[in-house]
C-alpha positions in Angstrom: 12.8 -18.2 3.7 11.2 -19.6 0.4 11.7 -16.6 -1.9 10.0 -18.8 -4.5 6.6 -19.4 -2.9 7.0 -15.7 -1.5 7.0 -15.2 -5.0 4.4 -17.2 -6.1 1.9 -15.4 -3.3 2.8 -11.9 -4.3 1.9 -12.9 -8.1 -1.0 -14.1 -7.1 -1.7 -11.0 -4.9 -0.7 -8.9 -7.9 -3.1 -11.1 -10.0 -6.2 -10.2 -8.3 -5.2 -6.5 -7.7 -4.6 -6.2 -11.2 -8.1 -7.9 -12.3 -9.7 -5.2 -9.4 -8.2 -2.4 -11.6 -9.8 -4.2 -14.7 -12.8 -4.5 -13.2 -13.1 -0.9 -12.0 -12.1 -0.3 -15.7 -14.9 -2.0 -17.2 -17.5 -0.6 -15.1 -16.4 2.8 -15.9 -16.6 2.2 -19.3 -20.3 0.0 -18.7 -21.5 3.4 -16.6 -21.3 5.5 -20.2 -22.3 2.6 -22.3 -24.2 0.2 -21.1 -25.6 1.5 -17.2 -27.8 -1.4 -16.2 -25.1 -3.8 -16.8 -22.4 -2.0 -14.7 -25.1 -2.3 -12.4 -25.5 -5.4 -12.5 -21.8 -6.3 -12.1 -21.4 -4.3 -9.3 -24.3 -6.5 -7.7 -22.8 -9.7 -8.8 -18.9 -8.0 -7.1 -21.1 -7.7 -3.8 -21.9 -11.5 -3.9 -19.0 -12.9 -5.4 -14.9 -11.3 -3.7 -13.0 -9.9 -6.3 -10.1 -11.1 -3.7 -9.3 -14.2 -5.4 -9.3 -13.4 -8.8 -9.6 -16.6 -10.4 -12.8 -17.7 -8.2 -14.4 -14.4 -9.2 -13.7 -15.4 -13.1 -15.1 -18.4 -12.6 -18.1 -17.3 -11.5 -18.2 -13.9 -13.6 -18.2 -17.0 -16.9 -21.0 -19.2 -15.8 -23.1 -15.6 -15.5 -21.7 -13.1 -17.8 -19.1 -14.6 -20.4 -19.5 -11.3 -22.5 -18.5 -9.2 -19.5 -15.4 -12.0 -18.1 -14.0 -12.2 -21.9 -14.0 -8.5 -21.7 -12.1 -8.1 -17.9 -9.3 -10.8 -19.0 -8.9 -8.4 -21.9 -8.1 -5.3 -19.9 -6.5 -7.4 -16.8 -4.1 -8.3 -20.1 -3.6 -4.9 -21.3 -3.5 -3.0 -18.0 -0.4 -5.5 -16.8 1.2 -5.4 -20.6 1.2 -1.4 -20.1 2.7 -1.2 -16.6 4.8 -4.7 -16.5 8.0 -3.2 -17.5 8.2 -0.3 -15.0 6.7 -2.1 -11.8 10.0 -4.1 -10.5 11.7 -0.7 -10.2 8.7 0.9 -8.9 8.3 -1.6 -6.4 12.0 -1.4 -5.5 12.1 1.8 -5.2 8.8 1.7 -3.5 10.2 -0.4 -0.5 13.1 1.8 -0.4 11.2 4.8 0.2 9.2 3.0 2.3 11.6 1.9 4.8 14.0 4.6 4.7 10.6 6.6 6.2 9.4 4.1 8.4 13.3 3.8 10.0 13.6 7.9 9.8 10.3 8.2 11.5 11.3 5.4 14.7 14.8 7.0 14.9 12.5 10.5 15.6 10.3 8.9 18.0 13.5 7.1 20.1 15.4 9.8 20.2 12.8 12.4 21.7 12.8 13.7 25.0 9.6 13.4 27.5 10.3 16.3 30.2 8.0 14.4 32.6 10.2 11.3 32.3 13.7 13.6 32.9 11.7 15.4 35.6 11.2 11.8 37.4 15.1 10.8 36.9 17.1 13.3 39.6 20.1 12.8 38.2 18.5 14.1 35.0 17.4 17.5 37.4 19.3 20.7 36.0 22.2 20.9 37.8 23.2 24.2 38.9 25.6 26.1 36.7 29.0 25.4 38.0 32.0 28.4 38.6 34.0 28.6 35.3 36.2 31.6 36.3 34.7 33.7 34.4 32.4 36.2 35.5 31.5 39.5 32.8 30.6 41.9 35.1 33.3 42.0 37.0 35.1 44.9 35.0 
């Protein structure tokens, strides 16, 4: 296991999710100031993926240079505002995670199917066997 280039991939990943946010940022903001060019970057996010961040810059640059200055700006602030937090987050996020994904297989391999126990004779109710003890025989 390469927990380096795992790392690596997850920034990247992190990257582009992060410039997504930005984006949806901006065009919020373009919608109330400026509608005809949030229209036209949602037309230009059709044709060019978002996916790979850096591509998407690129190509936002040699179209829109106004609008790409103003995504690496948020991208910047949105990550400065929530980098301190995330690692725990995240920790705590796979914790959760798996501690629910683990709770919810233990539940499915431990329920009963009565049409399987119904197949399996020695699974058949067994008649009640004599303890002894009978109430009413007073």
């Amino acid at each position: 296991m390469d927990l380096k280039q795992i790392a690596k991939d997850t920034t990247k990943t992190l990257i582009s999710y992060v410039t997504y946010q930005a984006l949806r940022v901006v065009i919020a903001q373009l919608d109330e100031t400026e509608p005809k060019r949030a229209y036209w970057l949602r037309q230009f996010s059709l044709r060019v993926s978002v996916q790979d961040s850096e591509v998407y810059l690129t190509a936002l640059f040699q179209e829109e240079q106004r609008i790409a200055f103003r995504l690496l700006t948020v991208r910047e602030h949105v990550v400065e505002e929530m980098a301190d937090y995330l690692p725990e987050m995240l920790r705590t996020g796979i914790q959760q995670a798996n501690l629910q994904q683990r709770t919810q297989q233990l539940e499915r391999m431990t329920q009963t199917d009565p049409a399987a126990s119904a197949s399996h004779p020695e699974q058949a109710e067994q008649p009640e066997q004599e303890s002894g003890y009978q109430p009413d025989s007073y």
